[in-house]
C-alpha atoms as an extended CHARMM CRD file, in Angstrom:
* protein
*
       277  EXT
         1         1  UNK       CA            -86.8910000000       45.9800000000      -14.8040000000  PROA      1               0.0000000000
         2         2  UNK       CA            -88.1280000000       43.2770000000      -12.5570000000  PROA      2               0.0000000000
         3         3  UNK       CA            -84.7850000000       42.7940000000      -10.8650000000  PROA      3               0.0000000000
         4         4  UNK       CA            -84.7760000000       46.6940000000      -10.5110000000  PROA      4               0.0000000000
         5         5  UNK       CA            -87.7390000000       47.5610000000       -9.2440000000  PROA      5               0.0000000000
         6         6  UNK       CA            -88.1120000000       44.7640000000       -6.6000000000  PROA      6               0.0000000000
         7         7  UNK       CA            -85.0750000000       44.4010000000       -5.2820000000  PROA      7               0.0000000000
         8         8  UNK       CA            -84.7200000000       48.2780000000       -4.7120000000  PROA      8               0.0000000000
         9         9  UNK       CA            -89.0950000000       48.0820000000       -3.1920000000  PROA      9               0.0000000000
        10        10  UNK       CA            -90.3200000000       47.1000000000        0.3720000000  PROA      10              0.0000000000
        11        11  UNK       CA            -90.7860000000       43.5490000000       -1.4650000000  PROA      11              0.0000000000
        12        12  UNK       CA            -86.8750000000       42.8020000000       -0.5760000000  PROA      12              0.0000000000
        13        13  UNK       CA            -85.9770000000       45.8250000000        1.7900000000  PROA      13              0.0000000000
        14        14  UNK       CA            -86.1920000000       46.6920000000        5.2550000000  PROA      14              0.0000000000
        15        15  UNK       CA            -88.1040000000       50.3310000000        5.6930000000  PROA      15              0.0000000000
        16        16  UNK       CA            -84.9050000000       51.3560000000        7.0750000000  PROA      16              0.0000000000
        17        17  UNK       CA            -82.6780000000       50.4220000000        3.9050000000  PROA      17              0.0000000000
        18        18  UNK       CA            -85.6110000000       51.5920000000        1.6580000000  PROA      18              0.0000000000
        19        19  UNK       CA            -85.8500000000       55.1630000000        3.0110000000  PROA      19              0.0000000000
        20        20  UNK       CA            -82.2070000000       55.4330000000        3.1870000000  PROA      20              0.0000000000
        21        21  UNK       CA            -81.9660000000       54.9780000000       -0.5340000000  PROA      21              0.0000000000
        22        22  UNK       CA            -84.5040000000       57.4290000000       -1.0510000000  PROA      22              0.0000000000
        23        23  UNK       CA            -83.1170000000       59.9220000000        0.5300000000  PROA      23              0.0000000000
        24        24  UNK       CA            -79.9370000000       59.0600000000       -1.6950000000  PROA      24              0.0000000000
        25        25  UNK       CA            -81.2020000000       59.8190000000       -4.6080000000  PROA      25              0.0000000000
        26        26  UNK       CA            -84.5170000000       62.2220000000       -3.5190000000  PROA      26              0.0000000000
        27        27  UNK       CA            -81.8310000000       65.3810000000       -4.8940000000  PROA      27              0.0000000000
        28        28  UNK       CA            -82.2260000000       64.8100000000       -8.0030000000  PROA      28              0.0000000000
        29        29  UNK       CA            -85.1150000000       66.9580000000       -8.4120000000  PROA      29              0.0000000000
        30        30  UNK       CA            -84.6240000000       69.4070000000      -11.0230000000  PROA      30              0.0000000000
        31        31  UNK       CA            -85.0470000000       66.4410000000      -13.5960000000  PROA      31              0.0000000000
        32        32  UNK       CA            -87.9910000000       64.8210000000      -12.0060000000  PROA      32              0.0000000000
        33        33  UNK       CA            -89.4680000000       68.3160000000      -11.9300000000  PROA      33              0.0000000000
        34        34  UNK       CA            -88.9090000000       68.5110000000      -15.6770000000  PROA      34              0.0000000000
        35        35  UNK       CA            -90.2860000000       65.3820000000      -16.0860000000  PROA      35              0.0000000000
        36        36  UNK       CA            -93.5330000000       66.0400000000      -14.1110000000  PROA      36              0.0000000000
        37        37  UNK       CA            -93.8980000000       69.3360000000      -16.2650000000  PROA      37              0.0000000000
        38        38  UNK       CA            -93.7370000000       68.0320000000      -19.6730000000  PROA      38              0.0000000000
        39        39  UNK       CA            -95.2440000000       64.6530000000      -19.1020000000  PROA      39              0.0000000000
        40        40  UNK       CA            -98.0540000000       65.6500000000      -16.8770000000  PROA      40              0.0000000000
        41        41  UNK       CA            -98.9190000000       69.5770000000      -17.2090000000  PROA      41              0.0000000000
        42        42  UNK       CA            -97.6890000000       70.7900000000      -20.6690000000  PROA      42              0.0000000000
        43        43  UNK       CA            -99.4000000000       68.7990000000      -22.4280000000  PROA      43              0.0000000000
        44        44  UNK       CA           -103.1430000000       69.7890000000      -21.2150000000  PROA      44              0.0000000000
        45        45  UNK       CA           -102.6950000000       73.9320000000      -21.1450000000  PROA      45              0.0000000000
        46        46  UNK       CA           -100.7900000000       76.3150000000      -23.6580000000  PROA      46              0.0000000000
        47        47  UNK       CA            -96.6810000000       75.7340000000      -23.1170000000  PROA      47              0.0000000000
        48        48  UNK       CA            -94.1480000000       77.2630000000      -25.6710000000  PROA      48              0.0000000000
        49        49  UNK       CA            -93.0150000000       73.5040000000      -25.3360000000  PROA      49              0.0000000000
        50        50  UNK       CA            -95.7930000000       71.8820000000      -26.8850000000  PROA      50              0.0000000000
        51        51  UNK       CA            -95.7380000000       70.9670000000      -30.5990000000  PROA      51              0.0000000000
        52        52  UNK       CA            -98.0970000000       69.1390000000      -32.7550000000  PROA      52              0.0000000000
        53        53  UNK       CA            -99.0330000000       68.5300000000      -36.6780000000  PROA      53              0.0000000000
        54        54  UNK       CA           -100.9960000000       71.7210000000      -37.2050000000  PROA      54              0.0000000000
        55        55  UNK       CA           -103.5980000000       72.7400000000      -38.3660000000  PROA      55              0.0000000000
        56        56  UNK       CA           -104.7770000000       69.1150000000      -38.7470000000  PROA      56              0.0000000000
        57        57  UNK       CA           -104.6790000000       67.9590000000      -35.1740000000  PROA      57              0.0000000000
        58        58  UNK       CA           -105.8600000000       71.4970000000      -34.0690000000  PROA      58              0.0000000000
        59        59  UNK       CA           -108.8960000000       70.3530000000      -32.6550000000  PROA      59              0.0000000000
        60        60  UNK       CA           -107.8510000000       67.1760000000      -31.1370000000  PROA      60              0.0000000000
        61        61  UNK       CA           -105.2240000000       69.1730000000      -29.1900000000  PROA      61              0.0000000000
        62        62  UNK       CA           -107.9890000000       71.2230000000      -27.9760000000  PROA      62              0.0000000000
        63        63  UNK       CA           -109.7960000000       68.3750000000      -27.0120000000  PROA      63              0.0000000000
        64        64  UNK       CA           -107.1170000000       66.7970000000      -24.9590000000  PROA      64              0.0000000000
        65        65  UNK       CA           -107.3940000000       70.5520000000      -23.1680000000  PROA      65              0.0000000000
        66        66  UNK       CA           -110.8290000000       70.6430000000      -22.4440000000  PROA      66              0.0000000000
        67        67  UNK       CA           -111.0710000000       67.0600000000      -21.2040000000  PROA      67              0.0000000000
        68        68  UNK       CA           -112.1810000000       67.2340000000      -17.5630000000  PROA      68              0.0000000000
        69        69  UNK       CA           -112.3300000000       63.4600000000      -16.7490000000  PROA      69              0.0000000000
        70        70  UNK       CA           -108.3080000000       63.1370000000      -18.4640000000  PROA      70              0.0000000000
        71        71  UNK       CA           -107.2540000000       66.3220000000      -16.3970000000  PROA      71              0.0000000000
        72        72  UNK       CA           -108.3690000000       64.3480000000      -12.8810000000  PROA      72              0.0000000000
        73        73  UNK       CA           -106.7570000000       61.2300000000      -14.1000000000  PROA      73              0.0000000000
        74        74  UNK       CA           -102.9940000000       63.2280000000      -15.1530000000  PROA      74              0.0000000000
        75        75  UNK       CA           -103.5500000000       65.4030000000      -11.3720000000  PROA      75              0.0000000000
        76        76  UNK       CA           -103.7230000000       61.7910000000      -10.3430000000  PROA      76              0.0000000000
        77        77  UNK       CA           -100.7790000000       60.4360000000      -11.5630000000  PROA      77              0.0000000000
        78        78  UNK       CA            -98.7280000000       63.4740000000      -11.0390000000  PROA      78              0.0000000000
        79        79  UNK       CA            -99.3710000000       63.3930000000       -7.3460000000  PROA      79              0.0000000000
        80        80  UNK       CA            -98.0660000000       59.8410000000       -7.5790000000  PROA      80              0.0000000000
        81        81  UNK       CA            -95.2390000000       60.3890000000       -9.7220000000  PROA      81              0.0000000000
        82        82  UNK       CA            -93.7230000000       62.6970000000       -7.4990000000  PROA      82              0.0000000000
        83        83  UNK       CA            -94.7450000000       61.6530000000       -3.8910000000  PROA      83              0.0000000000
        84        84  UNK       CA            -94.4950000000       57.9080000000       -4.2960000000  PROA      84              0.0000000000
        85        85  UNK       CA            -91.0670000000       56.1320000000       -3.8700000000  PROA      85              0.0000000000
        86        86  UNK       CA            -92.0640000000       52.8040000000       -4.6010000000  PROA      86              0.0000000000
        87        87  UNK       CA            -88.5160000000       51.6160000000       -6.3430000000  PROA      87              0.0000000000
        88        88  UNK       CA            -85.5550000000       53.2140000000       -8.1890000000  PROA      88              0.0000000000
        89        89  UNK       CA            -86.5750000000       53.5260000000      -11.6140000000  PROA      89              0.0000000000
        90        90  UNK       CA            -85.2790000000       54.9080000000      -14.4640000000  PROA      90              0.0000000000
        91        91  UNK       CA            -87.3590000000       57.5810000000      -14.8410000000  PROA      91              0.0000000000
        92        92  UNK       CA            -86.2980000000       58.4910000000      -19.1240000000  PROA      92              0.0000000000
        93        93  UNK       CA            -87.1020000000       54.0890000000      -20.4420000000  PROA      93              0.0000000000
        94        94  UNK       CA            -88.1720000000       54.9880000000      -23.3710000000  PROA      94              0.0000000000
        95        95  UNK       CA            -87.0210000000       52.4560000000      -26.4060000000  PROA      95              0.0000000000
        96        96  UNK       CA            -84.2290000000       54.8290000000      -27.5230000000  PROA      96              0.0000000000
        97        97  UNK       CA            -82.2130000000       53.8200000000      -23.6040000000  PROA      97              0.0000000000
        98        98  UNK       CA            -82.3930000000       50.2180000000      -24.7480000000  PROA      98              0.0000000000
        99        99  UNK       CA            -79.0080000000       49.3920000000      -26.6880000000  PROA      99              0.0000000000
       100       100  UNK       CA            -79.1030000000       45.4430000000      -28.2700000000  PROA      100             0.0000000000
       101       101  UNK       CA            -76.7820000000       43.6600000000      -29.7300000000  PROA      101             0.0000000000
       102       102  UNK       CA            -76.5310000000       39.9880000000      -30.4840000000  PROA      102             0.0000000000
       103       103  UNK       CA            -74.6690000000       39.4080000000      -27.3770000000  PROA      103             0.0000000000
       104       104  UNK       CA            -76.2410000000       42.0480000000      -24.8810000000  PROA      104             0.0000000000
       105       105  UNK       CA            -78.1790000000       44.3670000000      -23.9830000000  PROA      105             0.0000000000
       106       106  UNK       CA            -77.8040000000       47.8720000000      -22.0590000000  PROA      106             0.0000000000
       107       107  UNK       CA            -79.8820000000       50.3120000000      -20.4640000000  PROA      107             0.0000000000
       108       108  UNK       CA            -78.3640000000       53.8160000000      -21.0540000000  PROA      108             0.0000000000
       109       109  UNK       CA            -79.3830000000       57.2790000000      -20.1590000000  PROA      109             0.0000000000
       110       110  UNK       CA            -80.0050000000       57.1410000000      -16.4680000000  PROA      110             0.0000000000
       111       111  UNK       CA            -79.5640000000       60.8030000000      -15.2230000000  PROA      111             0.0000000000
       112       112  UNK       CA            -83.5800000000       61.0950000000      -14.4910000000  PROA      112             0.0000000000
       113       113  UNK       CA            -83.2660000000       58.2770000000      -11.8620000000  PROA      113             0.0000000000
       114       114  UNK       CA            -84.8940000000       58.4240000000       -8.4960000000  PROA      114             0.0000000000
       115       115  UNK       CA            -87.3760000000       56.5030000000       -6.6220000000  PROA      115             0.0000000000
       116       116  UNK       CA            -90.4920000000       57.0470000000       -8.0060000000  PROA      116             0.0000000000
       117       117  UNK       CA            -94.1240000000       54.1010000000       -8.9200000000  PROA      117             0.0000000000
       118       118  UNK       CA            -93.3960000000       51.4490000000      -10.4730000000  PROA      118             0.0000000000
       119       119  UNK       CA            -95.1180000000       51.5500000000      -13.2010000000  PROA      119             0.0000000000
       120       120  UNK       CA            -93.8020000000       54.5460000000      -14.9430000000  PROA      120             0.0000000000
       121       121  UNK       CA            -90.8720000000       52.8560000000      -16.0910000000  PROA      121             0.0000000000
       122       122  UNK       CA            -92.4420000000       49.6470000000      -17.6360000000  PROA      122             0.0000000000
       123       123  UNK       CA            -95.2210000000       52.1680000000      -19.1140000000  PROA      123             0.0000000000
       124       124  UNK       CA            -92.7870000000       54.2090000000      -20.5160000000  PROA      124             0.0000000000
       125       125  UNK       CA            -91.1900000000       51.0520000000      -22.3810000000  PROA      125             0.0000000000
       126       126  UNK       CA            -94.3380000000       49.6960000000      -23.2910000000  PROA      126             0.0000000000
       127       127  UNK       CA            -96.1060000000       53.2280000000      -24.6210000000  PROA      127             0.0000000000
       128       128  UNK       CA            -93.0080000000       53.9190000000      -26.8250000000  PROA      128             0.0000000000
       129       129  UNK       CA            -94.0960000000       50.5240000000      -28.6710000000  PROA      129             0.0000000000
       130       130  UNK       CA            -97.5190000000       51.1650000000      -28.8300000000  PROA      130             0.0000000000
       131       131  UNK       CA            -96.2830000000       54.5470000000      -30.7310000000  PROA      131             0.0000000000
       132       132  UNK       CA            -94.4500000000       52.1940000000      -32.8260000000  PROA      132             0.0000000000
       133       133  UNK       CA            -96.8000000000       50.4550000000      -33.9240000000  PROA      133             0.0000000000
       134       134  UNK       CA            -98.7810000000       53.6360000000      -35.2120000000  PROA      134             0.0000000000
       135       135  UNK       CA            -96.2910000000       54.8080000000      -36.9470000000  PROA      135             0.0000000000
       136       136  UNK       CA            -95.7380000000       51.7650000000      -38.9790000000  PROA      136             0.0000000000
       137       137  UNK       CA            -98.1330000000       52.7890000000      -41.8790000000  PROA      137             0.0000000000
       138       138  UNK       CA            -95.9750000000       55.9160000000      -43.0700000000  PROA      138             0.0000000000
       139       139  UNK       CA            -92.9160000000       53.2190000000      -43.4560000000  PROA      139             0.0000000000
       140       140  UNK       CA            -94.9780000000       51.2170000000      -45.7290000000  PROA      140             0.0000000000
       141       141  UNK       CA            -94.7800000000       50.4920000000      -48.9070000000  PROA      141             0.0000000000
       142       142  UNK       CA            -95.7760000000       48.4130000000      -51.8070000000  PROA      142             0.0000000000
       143       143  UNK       CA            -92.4600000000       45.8100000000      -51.2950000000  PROA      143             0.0000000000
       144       144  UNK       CA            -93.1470000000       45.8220000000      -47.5500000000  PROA      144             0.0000000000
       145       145  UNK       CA            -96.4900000000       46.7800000000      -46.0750000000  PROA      145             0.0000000000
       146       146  UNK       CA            -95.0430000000       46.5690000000      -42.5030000000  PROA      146             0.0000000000
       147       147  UNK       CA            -97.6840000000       44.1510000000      -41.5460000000  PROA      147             0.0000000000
       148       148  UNK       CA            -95.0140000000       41.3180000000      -40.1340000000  PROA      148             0.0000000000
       149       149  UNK       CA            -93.4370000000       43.8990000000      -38.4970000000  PROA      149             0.0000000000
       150       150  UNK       CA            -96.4420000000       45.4430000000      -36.6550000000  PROA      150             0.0000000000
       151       151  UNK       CA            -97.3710000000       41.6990000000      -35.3800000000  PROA      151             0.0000000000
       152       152  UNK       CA            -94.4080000000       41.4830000000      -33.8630000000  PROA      152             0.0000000000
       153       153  UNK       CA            -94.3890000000       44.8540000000      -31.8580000000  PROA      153             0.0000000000
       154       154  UNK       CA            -97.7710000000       43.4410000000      -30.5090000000  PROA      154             0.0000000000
       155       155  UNK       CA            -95.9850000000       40.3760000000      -29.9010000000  PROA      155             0.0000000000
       156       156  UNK       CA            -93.1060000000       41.9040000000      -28.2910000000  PROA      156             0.0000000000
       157       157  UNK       CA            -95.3720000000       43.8740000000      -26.2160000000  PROA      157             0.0000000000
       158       158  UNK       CA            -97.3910000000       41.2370000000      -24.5650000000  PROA      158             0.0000000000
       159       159  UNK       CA            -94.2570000000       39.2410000000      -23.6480000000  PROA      159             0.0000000000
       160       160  UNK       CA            -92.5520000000       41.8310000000      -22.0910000000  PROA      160             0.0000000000
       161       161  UNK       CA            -95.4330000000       42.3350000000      -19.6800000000  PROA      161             0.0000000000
       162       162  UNK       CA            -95.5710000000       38.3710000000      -19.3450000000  PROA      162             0.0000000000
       163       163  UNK       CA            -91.9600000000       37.8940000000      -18.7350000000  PROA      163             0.0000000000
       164       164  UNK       CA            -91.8400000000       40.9270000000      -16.4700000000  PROA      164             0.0000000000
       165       165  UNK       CA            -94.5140000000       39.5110000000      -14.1240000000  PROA      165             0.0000000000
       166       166  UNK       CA            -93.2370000000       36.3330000000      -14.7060000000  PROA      166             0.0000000000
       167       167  UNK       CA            -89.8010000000       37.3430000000      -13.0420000000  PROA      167             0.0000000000
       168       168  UNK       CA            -90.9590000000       39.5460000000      -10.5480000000  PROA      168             0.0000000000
       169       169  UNK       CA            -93.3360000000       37.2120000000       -8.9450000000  PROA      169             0.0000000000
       170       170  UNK       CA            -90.5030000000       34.4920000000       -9.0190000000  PROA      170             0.0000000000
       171       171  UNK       CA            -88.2720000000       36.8100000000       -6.9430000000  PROA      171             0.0000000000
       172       172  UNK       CA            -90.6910000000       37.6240000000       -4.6290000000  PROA      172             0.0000000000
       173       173  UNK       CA            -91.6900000000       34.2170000000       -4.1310000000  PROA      173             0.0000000000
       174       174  UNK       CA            -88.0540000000       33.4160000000       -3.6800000000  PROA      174             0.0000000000
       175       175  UNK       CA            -87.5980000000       36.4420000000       -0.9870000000  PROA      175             0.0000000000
       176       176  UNK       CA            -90.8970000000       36.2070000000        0.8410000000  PROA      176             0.0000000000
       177       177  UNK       CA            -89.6600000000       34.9320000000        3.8800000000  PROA      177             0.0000000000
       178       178  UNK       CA            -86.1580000000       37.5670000000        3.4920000000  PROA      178             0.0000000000
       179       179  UNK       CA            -86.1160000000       41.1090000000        5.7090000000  PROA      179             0.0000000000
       180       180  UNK       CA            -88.5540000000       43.1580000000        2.9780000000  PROA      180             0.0000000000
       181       181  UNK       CA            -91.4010000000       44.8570000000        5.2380000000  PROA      181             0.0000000000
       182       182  UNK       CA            -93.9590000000       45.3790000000        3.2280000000  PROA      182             0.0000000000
       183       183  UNK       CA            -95.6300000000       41.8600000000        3.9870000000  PROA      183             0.0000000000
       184       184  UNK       CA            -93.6860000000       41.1020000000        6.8700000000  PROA      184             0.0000000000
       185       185  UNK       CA            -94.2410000000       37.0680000000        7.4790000000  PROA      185             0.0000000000
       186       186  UNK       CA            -95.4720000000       37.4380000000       10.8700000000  PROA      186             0.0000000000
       187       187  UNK       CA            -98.8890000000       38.8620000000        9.6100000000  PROA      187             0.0000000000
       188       188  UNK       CA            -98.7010000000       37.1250000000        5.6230000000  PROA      188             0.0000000000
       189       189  UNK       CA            -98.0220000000       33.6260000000        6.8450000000  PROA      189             0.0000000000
       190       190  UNK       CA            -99.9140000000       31.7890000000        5.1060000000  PROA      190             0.0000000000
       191       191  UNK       CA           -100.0190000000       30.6610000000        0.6190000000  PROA      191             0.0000000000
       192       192  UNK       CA           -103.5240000000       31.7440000000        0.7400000000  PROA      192             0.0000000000
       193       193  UNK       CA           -102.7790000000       35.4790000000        2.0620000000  PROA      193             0.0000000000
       194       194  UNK       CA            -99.6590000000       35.3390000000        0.2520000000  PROA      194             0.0000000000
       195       195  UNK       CA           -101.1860000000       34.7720000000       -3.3470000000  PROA      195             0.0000000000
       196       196  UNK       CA           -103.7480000000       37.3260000000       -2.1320000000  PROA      196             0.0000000000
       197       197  UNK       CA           -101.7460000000       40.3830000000       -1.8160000000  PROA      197             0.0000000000
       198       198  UNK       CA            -99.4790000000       39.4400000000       -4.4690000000  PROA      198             0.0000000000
       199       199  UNK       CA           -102.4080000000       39.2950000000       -7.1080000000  PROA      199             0.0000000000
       200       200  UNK       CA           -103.3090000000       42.3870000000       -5.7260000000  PROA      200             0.0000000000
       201       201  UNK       CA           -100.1400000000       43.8530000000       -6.1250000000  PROA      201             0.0000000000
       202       202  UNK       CA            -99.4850000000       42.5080000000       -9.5590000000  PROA      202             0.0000000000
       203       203  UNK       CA           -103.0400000000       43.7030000000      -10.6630000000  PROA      203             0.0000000000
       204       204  UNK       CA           -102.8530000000       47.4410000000       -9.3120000000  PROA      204             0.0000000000
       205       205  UNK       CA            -98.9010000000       47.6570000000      -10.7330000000  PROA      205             0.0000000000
       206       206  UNK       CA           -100.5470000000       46.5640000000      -14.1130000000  PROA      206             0.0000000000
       207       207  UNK       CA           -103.3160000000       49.1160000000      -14.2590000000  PROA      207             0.0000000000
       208       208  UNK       CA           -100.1790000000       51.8380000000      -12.6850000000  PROA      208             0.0000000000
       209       209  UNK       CA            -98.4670000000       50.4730000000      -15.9750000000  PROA      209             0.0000000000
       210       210  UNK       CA           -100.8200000000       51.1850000000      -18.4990000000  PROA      210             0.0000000000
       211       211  UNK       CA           -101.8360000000       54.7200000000      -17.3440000000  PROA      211             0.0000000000
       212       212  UNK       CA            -98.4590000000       55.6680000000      -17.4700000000  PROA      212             0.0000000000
       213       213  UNK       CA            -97.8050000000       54.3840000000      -20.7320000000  PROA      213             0.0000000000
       214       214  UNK       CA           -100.7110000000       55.9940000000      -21.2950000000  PROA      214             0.0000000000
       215       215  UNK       CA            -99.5270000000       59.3550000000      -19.7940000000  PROA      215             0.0000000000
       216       216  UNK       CA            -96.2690000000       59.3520000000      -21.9800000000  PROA      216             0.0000000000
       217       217  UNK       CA            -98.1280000000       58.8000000000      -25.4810000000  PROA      217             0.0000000000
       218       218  UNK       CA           -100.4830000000       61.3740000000      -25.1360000000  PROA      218             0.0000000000
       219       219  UNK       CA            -97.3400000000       64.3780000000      -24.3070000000  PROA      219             0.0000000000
       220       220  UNK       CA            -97.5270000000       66.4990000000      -27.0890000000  PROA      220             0.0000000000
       221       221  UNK       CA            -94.0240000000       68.4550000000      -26.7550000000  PROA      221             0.0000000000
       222       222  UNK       CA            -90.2980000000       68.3890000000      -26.7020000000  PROA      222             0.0000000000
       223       223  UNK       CA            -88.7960000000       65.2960000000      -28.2190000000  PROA      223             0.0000000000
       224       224  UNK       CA            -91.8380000000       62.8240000000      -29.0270000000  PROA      224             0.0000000000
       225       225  UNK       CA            -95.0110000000       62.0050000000      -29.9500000000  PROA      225             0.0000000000
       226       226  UNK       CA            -95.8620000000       64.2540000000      -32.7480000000  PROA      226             0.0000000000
       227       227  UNK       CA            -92.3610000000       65.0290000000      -33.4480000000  PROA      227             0.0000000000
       228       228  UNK       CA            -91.5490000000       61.4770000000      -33.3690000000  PROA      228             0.0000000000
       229       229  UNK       CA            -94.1990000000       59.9250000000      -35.2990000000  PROA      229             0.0000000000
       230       230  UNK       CA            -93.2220000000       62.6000000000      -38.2490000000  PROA      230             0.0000000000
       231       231  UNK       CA            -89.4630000000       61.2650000000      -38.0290000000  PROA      231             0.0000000000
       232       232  UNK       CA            -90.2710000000       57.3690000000      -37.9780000000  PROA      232             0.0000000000
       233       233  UNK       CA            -93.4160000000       58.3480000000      -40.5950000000  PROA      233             0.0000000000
       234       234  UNK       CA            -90.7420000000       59.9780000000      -43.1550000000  PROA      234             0.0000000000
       235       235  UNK       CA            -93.8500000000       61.9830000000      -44.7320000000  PROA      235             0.0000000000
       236       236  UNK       CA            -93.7790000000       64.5950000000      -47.2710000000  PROA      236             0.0000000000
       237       237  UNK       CA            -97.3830000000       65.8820000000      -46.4710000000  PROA      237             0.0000000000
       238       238  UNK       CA            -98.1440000000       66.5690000000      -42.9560000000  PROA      238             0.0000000000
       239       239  UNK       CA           -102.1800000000       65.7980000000      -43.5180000000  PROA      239             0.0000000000
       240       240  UNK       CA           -100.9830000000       62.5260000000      -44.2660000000  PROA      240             0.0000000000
       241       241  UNK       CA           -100.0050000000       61.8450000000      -40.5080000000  PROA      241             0.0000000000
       242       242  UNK       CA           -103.5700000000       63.1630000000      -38.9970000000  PROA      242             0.0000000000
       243       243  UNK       CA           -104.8600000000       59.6910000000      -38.6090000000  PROA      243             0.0000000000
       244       244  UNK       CA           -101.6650000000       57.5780000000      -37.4580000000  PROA      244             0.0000000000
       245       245  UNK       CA           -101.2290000000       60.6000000000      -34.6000000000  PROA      245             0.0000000000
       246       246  UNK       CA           -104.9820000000       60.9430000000      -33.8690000000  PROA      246             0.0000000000
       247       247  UNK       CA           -105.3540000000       56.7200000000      -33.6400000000  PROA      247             0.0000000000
       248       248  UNK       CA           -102.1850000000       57.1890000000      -31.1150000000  PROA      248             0.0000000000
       249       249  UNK       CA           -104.0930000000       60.2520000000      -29.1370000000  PROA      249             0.0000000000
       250       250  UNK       CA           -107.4690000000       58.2930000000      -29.0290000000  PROA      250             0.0000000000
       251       251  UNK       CA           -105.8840000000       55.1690000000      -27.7690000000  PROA      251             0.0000000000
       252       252  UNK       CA           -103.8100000000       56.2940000000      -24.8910000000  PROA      252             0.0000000000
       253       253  UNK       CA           -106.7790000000       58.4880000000      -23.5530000000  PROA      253             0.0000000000
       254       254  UNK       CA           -108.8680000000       55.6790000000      -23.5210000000  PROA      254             0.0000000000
       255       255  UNK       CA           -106.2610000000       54.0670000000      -22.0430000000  PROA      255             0.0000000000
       256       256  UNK       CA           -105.7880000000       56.3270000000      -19.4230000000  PROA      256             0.0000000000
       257       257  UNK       CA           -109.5540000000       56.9580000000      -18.4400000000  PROA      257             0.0000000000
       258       258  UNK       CA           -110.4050000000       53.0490000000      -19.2140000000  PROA      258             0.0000000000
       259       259  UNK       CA           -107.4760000000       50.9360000000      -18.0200000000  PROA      259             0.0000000000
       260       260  UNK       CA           -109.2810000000       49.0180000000      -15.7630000000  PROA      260             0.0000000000
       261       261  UNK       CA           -111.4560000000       47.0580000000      -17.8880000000  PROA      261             0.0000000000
       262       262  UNK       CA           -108.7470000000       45.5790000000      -18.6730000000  PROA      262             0.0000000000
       263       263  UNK       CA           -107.6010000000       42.6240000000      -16.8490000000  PROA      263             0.0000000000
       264       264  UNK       CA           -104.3120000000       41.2160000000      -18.7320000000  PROA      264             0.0000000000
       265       265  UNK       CA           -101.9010000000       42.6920000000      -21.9420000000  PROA      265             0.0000000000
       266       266  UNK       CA           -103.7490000000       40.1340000000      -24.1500000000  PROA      266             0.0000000000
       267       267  UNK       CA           -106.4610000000       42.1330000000      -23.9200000000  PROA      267             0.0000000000
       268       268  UNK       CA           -104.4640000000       45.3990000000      -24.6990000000  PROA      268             0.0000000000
       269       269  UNK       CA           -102.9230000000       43.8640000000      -27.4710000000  PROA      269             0.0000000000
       270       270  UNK       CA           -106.1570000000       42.9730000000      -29.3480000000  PROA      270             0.0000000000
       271       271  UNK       CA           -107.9190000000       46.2430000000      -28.2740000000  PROA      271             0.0000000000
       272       272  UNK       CA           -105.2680000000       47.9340000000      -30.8580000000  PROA      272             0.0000000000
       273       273  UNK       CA           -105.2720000000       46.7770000000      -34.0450000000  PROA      273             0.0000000000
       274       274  UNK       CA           -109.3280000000       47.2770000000      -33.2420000000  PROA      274             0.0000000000
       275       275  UNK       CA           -109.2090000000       50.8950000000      -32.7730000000  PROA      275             0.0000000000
       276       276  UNK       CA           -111.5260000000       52.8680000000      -34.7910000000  PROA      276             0.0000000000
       277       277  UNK       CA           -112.0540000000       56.3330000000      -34.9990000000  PROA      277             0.0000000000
């Protein structure tokens, strides 16, 4: 991701490379359309698309509909999503694109790419293991209560935020001086101005991150959330699930609306085992 998504940004490129990329890839749009509809407007009116664990999450559905304040913040994010060309992503990261073996590791599925934020590729990751870690409980059992093994998605979420921003700054610190435009040395030519914007970079791309992680745990339809949190829950009695899928819906929207009181993944990480409803 951070070899991705800076090499293909302003960080490294000219505006005149960057924009011809964009307009490589900018007809792809039938896919980014479908991704703008069920990620960002299904979800919060009535879509033949949309599937939850009724009747027991009845009302928090509801609730996710009548939320004013969440409704400004997905209008928000949709706007970006679809007007902001910011880097090639991937635009479909979810953990299911991420094959691992021993020896390697691929990144499959790429037919939703385009240019598109950021953050909506590393929140995508990241959301899919917060989801994860919710659904942990309905794997439990009394050999294994899945406690190890919820420490280390927490684990493995904080370090792949750490080792992202670890790698990104270290390219652009390596390129600052190369033909990328958007902090052109002749006006950032100094370390003070330099760590400036790049804090503020790294701090705005972290908040972009968790509202789109955000974003993608609260859809309700087509192939997850609900849906997938029954398949990884392996439940008999759908009343069972309310709570893991309602601690997963609570989370993300205060995720969404409160991302910026927080200031680094630590703090993410802690805020979740914490959650009470």
């Amino acid at each position: 991701m951070a070899k991705t998504l800076f090499c293909t940004s302003l960080l490294y490129r000219s505006t005149m490379e960057h924009k011809r990329a964009v307009a490589e890839f900018c007809g792809n749009v039938e896919l980014c359309n479908h991704t703008a509809r069920v990620v960002f407007s299904d979800p919060y009116r009535v879509s033949q698309y949309n599937h939850w664990t009724s009747p027991y999450l009845d009302r928090d559905v509801e609730a996710v509909t009548e939320d004013n304040c969440l409704k400004i913040e997905i209008a928000e994010l949709k706007s970006q999503f679809c007007e902001r060309g910011q880097a090639l992503i991937h635009g479909d990261l979810h953990t299911g694109s991420v094959m691992v073996t021993l020896d390697s590791t691929q990144v499959i599925d790429p037919e939703f790419v385009f240019y598109g934020p950021m953050g909506f590729d590393i929140g995508a990751f990241l959301g899919n293991l917060i989801l994860a870690y919710f659904a942990q409980d309905g794997h439990a059992n009394q050999r294994n209560d899945r406690k190890s093994y919820k420490e280390w998605i927490l684990r493995t979420l904080e370090e792949t935020w750490t080792l992202f921003h670890k790698k990104f700054t270290a390219l652009w610190d390596q390129h600052k001086g190369g033909s990328g435009e958007a902090y052109i040395p002749e006006i950032y030519n100094n370390p003070e101005i330099q760590q400036l914007a790049q804090q503020k970079f790294m701090k705005d791309l972290f908040h972009d991150t968790l509202r789109y992680g955000a974003a993608k745990m609260i859809r309700i339809g087509g192939l997850w959330v609900w849906p997938m949190l029954r398949i990884l829950n392996q439940l008999r009695m759908p009343e069972n699930e309310q709570l893991r899928e309602q601690r997963a819906l609570e989370f993300a929207k205060m995720l969404l609306k409160e991302r910026r009181k927080f200031q680094a993944m630590a703090e993410v990480v802690s805020a979740i085992p914490n959650l009470h409803l």
